[in-house]
C-alpha beads as a LAMMPS data file, in Angstrom:
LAMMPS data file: protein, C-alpha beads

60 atoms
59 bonds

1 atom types
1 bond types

-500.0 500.0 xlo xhi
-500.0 500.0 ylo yhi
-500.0 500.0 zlo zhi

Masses

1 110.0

Atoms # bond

1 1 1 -213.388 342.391 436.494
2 1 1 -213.136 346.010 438.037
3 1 1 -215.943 346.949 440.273
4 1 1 -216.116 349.856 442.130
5 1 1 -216.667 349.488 446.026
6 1 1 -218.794 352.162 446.162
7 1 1 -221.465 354.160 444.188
8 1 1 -220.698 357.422 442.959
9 1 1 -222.871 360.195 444.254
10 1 1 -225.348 362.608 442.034
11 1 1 -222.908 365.538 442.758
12 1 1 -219.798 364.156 441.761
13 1 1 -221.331 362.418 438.915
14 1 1 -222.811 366.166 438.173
15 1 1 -218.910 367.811 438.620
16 1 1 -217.467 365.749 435.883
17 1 1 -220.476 366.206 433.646
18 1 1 -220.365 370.088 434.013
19 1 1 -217.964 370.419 430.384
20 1 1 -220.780 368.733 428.661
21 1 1 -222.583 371.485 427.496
22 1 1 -223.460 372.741 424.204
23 1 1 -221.606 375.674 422.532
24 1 1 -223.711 378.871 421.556
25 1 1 -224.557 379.463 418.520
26 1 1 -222.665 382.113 416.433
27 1 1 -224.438 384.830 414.184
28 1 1 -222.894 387.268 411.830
29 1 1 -224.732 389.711 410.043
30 1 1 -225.778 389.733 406.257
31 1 1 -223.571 391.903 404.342
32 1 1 -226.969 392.683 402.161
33 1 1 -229.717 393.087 404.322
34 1 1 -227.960 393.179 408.234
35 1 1 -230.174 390.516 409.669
36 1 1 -228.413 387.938 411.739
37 1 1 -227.492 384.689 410.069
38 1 1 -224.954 381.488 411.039
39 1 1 -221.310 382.641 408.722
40 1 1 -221.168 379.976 406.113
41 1 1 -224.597 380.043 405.130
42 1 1 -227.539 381.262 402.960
43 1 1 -229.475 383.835 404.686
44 1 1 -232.784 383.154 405.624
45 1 1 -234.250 386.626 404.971
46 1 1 -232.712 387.717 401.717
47 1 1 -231.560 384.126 400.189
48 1 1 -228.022 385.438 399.556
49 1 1 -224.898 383.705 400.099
50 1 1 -221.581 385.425 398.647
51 1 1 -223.308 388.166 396.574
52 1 1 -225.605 385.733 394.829
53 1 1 -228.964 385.060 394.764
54 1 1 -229.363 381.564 396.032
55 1 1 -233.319 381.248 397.464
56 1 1 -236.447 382.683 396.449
57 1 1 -237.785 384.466 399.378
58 1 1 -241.029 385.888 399.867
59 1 1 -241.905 389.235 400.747
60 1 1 -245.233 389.482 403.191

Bonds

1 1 1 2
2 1 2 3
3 1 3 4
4 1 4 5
5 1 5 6
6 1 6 7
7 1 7 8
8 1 8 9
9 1 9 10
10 1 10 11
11 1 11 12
12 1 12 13
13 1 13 14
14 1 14 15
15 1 15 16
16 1 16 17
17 1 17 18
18 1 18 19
19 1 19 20
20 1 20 21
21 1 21 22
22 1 22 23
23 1 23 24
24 1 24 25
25 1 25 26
26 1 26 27
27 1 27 28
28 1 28 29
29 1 29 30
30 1 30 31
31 1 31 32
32 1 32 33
33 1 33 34
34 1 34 35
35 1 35 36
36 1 36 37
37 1 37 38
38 1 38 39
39 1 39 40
40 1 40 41
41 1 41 42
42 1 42 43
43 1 43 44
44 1 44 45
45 1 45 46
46 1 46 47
47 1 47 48
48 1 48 49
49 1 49 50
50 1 50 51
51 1 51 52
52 1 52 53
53 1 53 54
54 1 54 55
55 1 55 56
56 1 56 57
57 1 57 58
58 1 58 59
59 1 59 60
């Protein structure tokens, strides 16, 4: 069985684990009310999604 002869150190472990990182999230804005919400979902401050109501939100 394959064993390496030596350990590998905490930098070079770190180099090849630098491309595991997390993408940023992406906002559009609402076409109705211009907040910021992820594309392909219902917003969370008007409840539309396509021109339709979808959610009940409340107004404070």
């Amino acid at each position: 069985m394959a064993v390496p002869k030596k350990r590998t150190s905490k930098q070079r472990q770190r180099k090849r684990r630098t491309h595991y990182k997390a993408d940023p999230v992406i906002t559009n804005t609402c076409s109705r009310c211009g907040d910021p919400k992820q594309p392909h979902r219902v917003c969370p401050s008007c409840g539309f999604y396509r021109d339709r109501a979808v959610l009940e939100v409340e107004i404070d």
